[in-house]
Backbone as a ProteinNet text record, in pm:
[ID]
protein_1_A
[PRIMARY]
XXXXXXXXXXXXXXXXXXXXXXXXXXXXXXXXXXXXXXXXXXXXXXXXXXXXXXXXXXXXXXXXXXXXXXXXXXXXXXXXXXXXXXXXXXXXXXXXXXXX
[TERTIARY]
-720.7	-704.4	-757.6	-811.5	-858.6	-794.1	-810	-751.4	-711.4	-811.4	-755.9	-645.4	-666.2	-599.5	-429.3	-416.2	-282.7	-267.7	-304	-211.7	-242.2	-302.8	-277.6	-196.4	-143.6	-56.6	100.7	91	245.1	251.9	147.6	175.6	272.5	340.7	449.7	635.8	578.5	630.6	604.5	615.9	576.1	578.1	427.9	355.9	385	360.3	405.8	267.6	178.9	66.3	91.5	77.1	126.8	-22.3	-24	-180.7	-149.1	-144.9	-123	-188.1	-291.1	-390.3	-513.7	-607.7	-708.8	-824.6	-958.9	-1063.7	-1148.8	-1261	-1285.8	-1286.9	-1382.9	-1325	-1219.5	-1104.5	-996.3	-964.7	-967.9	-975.1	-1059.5	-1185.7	-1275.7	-1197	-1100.4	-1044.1	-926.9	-848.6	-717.7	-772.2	-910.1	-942	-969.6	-1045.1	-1044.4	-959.8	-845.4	-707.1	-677.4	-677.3	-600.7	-715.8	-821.7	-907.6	-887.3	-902.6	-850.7	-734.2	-618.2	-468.9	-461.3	-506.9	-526.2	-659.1	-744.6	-778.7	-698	-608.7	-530.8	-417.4	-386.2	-257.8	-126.8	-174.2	-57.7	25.7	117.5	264.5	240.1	154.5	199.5	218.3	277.1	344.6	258.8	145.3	124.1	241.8	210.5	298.2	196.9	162.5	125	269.8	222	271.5	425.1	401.7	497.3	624.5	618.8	644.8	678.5	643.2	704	824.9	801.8	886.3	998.2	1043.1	1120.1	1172.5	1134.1	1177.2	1284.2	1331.4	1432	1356.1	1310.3	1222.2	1332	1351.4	1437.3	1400.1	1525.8	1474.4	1389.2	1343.7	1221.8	1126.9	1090.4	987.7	825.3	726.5	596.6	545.9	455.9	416.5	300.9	167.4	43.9	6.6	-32.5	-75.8	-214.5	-218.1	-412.7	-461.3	-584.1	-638.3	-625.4	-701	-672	-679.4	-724.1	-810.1	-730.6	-627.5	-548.3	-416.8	-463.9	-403.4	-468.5	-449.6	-514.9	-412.5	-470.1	-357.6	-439.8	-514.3	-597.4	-600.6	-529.8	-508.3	-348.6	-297	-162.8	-62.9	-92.9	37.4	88	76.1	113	140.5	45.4	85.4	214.7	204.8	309.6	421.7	436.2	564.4	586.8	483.4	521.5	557.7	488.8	550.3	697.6	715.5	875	950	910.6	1010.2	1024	903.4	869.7	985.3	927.1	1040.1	1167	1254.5	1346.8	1410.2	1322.6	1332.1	1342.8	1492.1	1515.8	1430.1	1369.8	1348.9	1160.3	1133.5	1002.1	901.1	766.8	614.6	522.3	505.5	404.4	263.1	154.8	28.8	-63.1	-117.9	-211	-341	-444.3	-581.5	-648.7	-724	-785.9	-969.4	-1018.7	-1168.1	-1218.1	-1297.3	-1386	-1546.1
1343.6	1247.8	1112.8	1024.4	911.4	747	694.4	570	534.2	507.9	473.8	530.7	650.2	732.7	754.6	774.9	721.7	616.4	498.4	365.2	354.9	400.3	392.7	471.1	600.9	696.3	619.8	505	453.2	307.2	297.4	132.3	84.7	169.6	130.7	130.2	51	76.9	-13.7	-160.9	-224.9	-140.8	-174.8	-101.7	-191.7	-200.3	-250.6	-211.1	-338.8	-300.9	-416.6	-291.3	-312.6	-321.8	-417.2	-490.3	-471.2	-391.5	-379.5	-456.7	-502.5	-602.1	-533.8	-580.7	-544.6	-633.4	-574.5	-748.5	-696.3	-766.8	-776.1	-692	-537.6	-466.2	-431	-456.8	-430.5	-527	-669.3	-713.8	-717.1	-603.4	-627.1	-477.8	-401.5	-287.8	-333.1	-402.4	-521.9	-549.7	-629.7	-702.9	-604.9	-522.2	-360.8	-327.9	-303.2	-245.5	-308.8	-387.7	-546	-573.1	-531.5	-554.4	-447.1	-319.5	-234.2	-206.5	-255.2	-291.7	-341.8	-483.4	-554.1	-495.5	-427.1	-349.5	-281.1	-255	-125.5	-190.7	-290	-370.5	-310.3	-296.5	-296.1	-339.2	-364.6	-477.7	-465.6	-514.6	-509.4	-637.2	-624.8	-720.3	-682.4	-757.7	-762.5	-813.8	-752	-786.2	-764.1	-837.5	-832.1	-752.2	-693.4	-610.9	-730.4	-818.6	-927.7	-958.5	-1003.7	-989.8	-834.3	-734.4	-600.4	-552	-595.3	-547.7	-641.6	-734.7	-833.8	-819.1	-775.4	-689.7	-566.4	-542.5	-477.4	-386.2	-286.1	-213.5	-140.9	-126.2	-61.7	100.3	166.1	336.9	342.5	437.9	477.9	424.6	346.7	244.4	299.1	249.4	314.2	188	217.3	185.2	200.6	128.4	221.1	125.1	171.4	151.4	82.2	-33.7	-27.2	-2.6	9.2	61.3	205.9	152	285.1	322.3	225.5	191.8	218.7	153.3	146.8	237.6	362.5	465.6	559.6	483.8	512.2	469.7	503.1	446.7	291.9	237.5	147.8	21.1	37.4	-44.9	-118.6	-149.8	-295.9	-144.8	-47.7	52	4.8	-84.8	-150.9	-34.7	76	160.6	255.7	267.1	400	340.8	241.2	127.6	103.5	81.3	51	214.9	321.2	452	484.8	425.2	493.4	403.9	295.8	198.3	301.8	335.5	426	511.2	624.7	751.1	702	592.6	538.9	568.2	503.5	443.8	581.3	618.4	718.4	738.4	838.8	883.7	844	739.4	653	715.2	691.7	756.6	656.8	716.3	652.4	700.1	611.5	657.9	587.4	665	648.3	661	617.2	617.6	614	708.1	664.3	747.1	642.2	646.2	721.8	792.5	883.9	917
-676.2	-783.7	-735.5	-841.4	-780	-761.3	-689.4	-687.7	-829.1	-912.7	-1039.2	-1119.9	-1147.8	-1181.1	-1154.1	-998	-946.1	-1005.2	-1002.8	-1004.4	-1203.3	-1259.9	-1378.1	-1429.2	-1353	-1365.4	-1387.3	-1299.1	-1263.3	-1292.2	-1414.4	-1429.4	-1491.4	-1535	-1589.9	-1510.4	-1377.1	-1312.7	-1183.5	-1128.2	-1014.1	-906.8	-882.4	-699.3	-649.8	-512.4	-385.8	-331.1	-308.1	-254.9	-113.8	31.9	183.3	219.3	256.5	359.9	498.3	567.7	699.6	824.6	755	883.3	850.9	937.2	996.5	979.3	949.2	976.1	826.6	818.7	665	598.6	626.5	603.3	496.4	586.7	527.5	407.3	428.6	346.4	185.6	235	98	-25.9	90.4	19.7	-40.9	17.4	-34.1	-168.2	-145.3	-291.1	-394.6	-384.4	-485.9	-519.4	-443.3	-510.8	-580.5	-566.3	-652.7	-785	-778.8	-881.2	-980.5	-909.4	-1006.5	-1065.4	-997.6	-1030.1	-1160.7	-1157.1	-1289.1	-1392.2	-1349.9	-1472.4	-1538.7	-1515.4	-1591.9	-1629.8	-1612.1	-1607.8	-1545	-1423.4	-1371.4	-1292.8	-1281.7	-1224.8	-1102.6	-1009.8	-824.4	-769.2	-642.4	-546.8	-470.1	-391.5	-263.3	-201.8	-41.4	95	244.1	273.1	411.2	515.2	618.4	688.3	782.5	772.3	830.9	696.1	577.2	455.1	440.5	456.4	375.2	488.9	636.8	705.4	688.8	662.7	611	476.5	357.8	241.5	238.7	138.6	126.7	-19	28.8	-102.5	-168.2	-326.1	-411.2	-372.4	-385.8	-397	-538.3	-536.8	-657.1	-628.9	-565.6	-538.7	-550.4	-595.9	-582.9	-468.6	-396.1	-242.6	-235.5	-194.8	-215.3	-35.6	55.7	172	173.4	211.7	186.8	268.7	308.6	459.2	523.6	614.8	737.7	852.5	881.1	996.5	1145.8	1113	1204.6	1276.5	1215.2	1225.9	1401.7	1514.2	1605.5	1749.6	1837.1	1959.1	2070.8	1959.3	2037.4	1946.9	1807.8	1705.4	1750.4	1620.5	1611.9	1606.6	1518	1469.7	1371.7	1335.8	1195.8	1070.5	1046.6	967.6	977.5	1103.8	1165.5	1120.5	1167.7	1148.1	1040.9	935.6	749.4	710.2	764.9	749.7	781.8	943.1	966.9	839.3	791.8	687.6	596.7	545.1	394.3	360.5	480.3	510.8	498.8	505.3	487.2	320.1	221.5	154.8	10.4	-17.8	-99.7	-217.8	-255.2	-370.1	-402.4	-317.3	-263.8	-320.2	-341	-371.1	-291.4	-196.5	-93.4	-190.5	-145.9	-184.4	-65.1	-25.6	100.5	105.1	77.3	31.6	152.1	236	326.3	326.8	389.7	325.8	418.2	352.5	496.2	441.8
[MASK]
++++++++++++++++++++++++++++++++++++++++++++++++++++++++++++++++++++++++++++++++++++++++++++++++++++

């Protein structure tokens, strides 16, 4: 299923869009999500990875991860770490987009 698709699937419903870090890159995929977000009108909260670990996310929550990069043992771990939160978080819909 495609990026769009998911998040137009659940717009009726605030995402939680988690910026985990990384270098432009990452940032030019941040701005896409967020572009296509508001095409469809839908309700999200960005949070940088400093900000989401400091949050208190509702159960039900929709979550969409940006990036990917950093899913490695030579990176921050920043994802693993917004993951062990996730797994926490009852009833949750992670969405994880990673580019290949």
């Amino acid at each position: 299923m495609s990026f769009e698709k998911i998040i137009s699937k659940h717009s009726n419903k605030e995402i939680f869009f988690i910026k985990p870090g990384g270098n432009f890159g990452d940032q030019l995929i941040y701005m896409g999500a967020e572009k296509i977000a508001k095409k469809y009108n839908v309700n999200f909260k960005s949070l940088n990875y400093d900000d989401f670990m400091k949050t208190s996310i509702p159960e039900n929550s929709i979550i969409y991860i940006h990036g990917g990069g950093g899913y490695n043992s030579w990176c921050s771990g920043k994802p693993f770490k917004i993951l062990t939160k996730l797994v926490k978080i009852k009833n949750a819909i992670v969405i994880q987009v990673l580019l290949h």
